[in-house]
N, C-alpha and C positions, 0 to 999 in steps of 0.2 A: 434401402439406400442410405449412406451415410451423408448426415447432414454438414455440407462445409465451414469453416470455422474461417476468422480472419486470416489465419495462417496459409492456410490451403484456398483459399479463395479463386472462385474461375481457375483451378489446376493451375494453381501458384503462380497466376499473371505476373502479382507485382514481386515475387523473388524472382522471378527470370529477367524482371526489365531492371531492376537491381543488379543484378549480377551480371549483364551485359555492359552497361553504364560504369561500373566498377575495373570491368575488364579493360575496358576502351580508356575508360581514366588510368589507369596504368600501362597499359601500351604504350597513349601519350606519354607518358611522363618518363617510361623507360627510354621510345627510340626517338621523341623529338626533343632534344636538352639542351635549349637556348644558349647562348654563347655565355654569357654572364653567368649560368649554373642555375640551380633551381633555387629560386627562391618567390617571394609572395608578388614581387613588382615586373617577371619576367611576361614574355606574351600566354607563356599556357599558366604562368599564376594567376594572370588577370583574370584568364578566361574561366582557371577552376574557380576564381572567386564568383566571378560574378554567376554563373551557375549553383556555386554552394547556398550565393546572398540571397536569388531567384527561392530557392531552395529551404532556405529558411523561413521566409515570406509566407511559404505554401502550409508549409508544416505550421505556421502560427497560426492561419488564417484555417486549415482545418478541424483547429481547437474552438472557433467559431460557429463555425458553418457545420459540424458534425451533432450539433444539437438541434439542427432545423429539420437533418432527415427524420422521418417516422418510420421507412419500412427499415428490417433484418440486415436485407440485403446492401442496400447502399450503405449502412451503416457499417456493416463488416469489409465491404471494399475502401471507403476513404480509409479505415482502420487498416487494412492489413496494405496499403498504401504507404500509409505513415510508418507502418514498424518498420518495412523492406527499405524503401527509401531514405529514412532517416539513418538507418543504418549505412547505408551509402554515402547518406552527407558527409557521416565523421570520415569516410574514407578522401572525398574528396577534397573536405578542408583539411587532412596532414597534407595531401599531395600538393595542395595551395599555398601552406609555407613552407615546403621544400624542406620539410625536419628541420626548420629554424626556431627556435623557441628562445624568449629572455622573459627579462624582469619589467614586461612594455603592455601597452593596451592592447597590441593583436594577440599575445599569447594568452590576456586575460578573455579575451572571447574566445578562442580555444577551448580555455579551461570553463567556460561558462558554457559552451556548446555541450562537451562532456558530459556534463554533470545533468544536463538538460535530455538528455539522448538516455542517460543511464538510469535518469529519476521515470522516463517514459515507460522505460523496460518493468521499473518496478510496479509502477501504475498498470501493465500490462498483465504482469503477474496475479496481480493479488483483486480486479476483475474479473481473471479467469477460475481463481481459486477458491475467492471468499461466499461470493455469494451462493455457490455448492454448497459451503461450509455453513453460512448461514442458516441457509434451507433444514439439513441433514440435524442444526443443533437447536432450532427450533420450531420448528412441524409448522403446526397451526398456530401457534402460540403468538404471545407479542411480549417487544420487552414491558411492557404497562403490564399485561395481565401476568407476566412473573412476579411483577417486585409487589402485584398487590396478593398473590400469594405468597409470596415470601412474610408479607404483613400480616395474612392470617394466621402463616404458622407459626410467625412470633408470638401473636396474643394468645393462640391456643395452649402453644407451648409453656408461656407464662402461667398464666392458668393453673395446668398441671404440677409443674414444677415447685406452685408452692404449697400443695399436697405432698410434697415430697421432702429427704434431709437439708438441710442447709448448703450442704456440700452440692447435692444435683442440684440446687434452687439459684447458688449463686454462678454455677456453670451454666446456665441455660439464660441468666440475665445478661450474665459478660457476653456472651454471641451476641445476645439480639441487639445490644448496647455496643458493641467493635464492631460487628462486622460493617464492611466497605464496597462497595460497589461502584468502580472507575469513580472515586473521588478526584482523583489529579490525571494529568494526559497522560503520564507516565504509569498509572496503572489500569488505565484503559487498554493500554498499547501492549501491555505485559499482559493482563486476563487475570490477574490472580492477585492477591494481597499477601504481603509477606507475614508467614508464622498466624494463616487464615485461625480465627476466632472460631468459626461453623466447623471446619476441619478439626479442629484441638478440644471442641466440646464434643464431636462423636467420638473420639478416642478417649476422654476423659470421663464418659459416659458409659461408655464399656465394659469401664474399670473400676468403678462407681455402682455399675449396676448388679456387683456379685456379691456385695455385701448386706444388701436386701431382705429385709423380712420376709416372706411367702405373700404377705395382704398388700405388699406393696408391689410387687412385681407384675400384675397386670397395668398397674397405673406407669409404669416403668416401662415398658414394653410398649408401649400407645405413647410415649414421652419419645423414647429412642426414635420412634418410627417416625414421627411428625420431624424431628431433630436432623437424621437423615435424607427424607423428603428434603428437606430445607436446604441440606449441603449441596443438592444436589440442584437445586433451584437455583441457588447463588451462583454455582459454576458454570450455569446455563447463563443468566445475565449477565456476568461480566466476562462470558465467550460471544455473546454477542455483541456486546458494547464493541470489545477489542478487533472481532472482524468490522464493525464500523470504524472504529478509530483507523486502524490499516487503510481500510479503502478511500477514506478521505484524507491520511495526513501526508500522502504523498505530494497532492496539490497543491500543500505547502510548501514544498519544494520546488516543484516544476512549476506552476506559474509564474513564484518571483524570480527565479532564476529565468525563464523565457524570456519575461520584461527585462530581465537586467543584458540578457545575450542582446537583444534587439538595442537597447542604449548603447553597448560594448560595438557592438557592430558596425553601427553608424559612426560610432567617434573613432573606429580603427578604419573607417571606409574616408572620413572625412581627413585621418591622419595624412592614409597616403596617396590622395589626390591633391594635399595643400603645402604637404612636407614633401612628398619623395617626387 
């Protein structure tokens, strides 16, 4: 039997109660059209607001309370709650300012709703994708027990290398002295170092290694090998680092943008109760 997911949860409960709620929300908005036309102050804008405000409340308040459950199951229904629903919000609040948009405080909770709803979706994605990816790019392993490998195959490689020409001796220092591992967010988030050090000495090493005397060539071969082990070790750490970086730096978006929708919200709630 296939195991159900947030999406498909209880035979897609909450995309049916989404999509009925959606429907009814435009029905109203199609066959009952207030006299004054649609906009945010009318009797169905109050009502779609204050079901969206309801609405938003829930959704904050589940980013709370979603860390208290312990089992699968409740876990994946608040969750696939929240996608279906929330998706719905953004329907309810265009339908709430009646396609009115300006240069005002209700259109900037709009635009902070948006962005709160799309940064969710990302955060949805890269949950469902990374931690696969994790798994699949590093077994058993840990990021600690790479990079202290990575450490030995520097010393070993050192080592060897200066049994070796000057030419292999100062390619094999320049890796283990460049090479970078998510030094900055920005190369966390990217996985790779530009014009990689460990990359450009197995290729220079290559090419290096054909001009080799016969007595040199197994020390050369045990050089190479350690050197690619290595490339290959670095590409692992900073694929892992960068599925961590993904999965947490969405939260730097969705959080302070939640708190800023919830500030926006109350001063566009408090606008037009004190102004209109």
């Amino acid at each position: 039997m296939q195991q159900s997911n947030m999406f498909d949860y209880k035979n897609y409960r909450y995309f049916k109660i989404a999509v009925v709620i959606i429907l009814i929300a435009f029905a109203a908005f199609l066959f009952f059209e207030p006299a004054v036309g649609h906009y945010g102050g009318s009797w169905l804008g109050y009502t779609l607001g204050t079901i969206s405000a309801l609405m938003v409340l829930w959704m904050t308040w589940y980013g709370i309370r979603k860390r208290r459950y312990r089992g699968t199951g409740a876990t994946q229904g608040w969750l696939s709650a929240h996608i279906y629903l929330g998706t719905a919000l953004t329907v309810f609040v265009t339908l709430h300012s009646g396609f009115h948009f300006g240069l005002n405080i209700h259109t900037l909770a709009y635009a902070l709703l948006l962005i709160v709803v799309i940064s969710g979706f990302f955060g949805n994605y890269t949950y469902m994708i990374y931690p696969r990816k994790m798994t699949e790019n590093m077994g058993e392993d840990s990021l600690d027990g790479l990079l202290l490998r990575i450490a030995e195959a520097d010393k070993l490689a050192r080592k060897i290398a200066l049994l070796m020409p000057d030419e292999i001796n100062n390619v094999v220092l320049r890796a283990c002295r460049e090479t970078s591992i998510g030094l900055s967010l920005i190369d966390q988030l990217s996985g790779f170092q530009p014009n990689c050090p460990s990359a450009r000495a197995v290729q220079e090493l290559t090419i290096l290694g054909q001009n080799l005397a016969v007595e040199q060539r197994k020390l050369y071969r045990e050089l190479y090998s350690i050197m690619v082990r290595r490339e290959s070790l670095v590409k692992r750490a900073r694929q892992d680092l960068m599925y961590r970086a993904r999965l947490g730096i969405w939260l730097y978006l969705h959080v302070p943008f939640t708190v800023g929708l919830l500030v926006a919200m109350l001063a566009h709630i408090i606008a037009v109760f004190v102004y209109w």
